[in-house]
C-alpha positions in Angstrom: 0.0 0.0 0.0 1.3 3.7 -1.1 2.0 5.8 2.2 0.5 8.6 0.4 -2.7 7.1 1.0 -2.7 7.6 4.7 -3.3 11.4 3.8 -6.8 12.7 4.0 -6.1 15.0 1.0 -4.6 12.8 -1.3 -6.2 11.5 -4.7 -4.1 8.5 -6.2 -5.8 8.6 -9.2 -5.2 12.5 -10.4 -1.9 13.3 -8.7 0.4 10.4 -8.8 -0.7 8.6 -12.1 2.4 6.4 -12.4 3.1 6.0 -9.0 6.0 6.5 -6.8 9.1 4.8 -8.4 8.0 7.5 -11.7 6.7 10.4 -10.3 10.2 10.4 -8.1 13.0 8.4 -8.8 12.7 8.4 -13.0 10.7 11.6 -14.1 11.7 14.4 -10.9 15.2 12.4 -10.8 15.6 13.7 -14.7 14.5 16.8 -14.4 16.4 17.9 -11.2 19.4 16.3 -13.4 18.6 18.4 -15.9 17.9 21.8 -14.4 21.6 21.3 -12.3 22.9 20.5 -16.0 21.3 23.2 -17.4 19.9 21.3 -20.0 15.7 21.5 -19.1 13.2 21.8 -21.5 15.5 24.7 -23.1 15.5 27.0 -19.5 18.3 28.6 -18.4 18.9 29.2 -14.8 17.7 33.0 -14.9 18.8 35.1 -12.0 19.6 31.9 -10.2 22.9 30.2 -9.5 21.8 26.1 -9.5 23.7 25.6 -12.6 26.6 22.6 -11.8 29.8 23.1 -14.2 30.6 20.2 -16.6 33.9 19.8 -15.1 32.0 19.4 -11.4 30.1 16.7 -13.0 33.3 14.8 -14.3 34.3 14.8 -10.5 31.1 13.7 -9.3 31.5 11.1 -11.6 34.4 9.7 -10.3 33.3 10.5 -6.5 30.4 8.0 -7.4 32.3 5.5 -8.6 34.5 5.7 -5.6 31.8 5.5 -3.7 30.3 2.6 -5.6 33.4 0.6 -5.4 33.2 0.6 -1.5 29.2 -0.5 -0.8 28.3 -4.4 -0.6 27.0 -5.6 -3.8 23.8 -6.4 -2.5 23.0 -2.6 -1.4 23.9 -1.2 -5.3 25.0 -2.5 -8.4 27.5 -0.5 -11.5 26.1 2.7 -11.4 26.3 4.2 -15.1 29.0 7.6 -15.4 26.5 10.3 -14.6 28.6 12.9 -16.9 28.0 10.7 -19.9 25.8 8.0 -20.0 22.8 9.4 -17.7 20.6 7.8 -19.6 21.2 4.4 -18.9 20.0 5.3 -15.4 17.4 2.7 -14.1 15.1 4.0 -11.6 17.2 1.6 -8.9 20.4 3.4 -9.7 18.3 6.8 -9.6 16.7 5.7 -5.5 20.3 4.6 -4.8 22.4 7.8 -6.5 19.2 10.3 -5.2 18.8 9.4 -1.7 22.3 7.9 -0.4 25.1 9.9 -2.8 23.6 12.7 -3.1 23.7 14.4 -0.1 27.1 13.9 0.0 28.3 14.5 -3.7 26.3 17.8 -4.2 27.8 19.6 -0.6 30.0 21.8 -1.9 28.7 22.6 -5.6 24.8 23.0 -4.9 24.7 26.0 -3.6 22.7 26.7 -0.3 19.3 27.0 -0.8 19.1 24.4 -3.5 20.8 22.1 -1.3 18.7 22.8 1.5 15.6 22.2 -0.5 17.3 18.9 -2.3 18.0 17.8 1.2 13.8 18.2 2.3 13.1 16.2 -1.0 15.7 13.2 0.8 14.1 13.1 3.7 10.4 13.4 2.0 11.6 10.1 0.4 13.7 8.2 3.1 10.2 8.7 5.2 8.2 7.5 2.2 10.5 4.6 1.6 10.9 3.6 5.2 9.7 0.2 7.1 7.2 2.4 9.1 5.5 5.7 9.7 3.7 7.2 12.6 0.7 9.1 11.8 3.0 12.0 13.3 5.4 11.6 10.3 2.4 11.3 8.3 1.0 14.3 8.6 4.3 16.0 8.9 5.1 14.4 5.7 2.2 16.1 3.4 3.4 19.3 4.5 6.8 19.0 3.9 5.8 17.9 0.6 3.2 20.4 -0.8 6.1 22.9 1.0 8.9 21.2 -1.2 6.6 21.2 -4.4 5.5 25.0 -4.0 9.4 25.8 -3.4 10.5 23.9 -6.7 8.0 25.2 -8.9 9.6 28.6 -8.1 
């Protein structure tokens, strides 16, 4: 059963059509790639700075492989070179690369308040995605959410 259920405001049908796995981890994953790129639907980053250098990808890249080289097998497989071959990207590579790497690889070249607000999206997920949920978390959740959605869409 979807978590997303649980909320008294929530409609299955109209706002989460393919479900989790590609409302999040294939279709935001690819467009958060591509707005950090600068490569969305032909938008530039305006007045804002979330814009990450090609040569900060290429050492993102290797960061990830370093990282990948070091995790048990049966936590992540090969993850494709993000700089060059993103679209090989399956949606388990996306959950793993999203909500473990991330946080970690984007620190320094994210700048604050895109960080900050990549870092509410994590921990929207990691609660969505976790063994259990209190109806505490649960309500906290929605918020955070329709918060994290109103902020992105700016």
């Amino acid at each position: 059963m979807c978590i997303f259920l649980l909320l008294p405001y929530f409609d299955m049908v109209h706002l989460v059509l393919h479900g989790f796995m590609h409302a999040v981890y294939i279709n935001l994953f690819k467009s958060l790639i591509g707005l950090w790129c600068g490569d969305y639907k032909g938008l530039d980053s305006g007045t804002s700075d979330y814009v990450i250098p090609g040569q900060i990808w290429c050492q993102i890249r290797i960061e990830t492989r370093q990282a990948v080289r070091t995790i048990l097998a049966e936590f992540v497989q090969s993850i494709p070179n993000i700089d060059t071959d993103f679209s090989s990207f399956t949606a388990e590579d996306n959950t793993f690369w999203l909500t473990w790497l991330v946080p970690y690889l984007l620190t320094d070249h994210l700048p604050e308040p895109y960080y900050l607000h990549l870092l509410d999206l994590i921990n929207v997920i990691k609660v969505c995605t976790g063994f259990g949920m209190t109806r505490e978390e649960i309500g906290d959740m929605g918020t955070d959410l329709y918060k994290w959605c109103l902020i992105y869409e700016e």
